[in-house]
N, C-alpha and C positions, 0 to 999 in steps of 0.2 A: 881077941881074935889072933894079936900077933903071937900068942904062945901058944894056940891051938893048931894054927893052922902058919906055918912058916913062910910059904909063898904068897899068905896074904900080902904083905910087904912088899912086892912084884907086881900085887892085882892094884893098892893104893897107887903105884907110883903111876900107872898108866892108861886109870880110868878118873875121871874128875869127879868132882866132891857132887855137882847140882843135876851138872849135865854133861852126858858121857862124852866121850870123844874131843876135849879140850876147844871147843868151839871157841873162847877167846885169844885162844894161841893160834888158831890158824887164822883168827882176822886180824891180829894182830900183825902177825906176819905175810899177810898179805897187802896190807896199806903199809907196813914199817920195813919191811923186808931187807927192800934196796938199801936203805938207809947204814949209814956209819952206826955201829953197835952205840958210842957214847952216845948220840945223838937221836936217835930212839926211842927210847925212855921220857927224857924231857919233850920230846915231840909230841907222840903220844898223851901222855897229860896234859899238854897246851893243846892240842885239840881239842881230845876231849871234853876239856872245860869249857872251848869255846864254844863248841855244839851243844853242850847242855846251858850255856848262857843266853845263844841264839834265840834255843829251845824256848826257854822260859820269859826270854824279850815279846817272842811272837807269841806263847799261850797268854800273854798279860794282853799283848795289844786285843787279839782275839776275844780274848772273854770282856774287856772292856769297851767291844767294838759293837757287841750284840748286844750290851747292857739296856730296857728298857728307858729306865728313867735316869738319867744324864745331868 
């Protein structure tokens, strides 16, 4: 596409790959915003991971809380 069409190059850099409109860079920057640039980044993935450990704490409590036979 990039040797047919030369503005393609223009259209990748400003539409996202899954879903248009960079939907994780504005949430991104809307909980990290304020933030010191260095500090950011490692923020972000220490959340992240936190919420996805939460996450997975409470679907184990949950699915072993409805379990029939115990």
């Amino acid at each position: 596409m990039l040797v047919l069409h030369p503005g393609y190059a223009g259209y990748i850099r400003g539409t996202g790959m899954f879903l248009p409109g960079n939907p994780g860079g504005r949430v991104y920057a809307l909980l990290f915003g304020g933030v010191h640039d260095r500090c950011s980044p490692p923020l972000a993935i220490g959340s992240s991971t936190l919420a996805l450990l939460l996450a997975g704490v409470a679907l184990h409590a949950y699915t072993w809380g409805i379990s029939p036979a115990r």
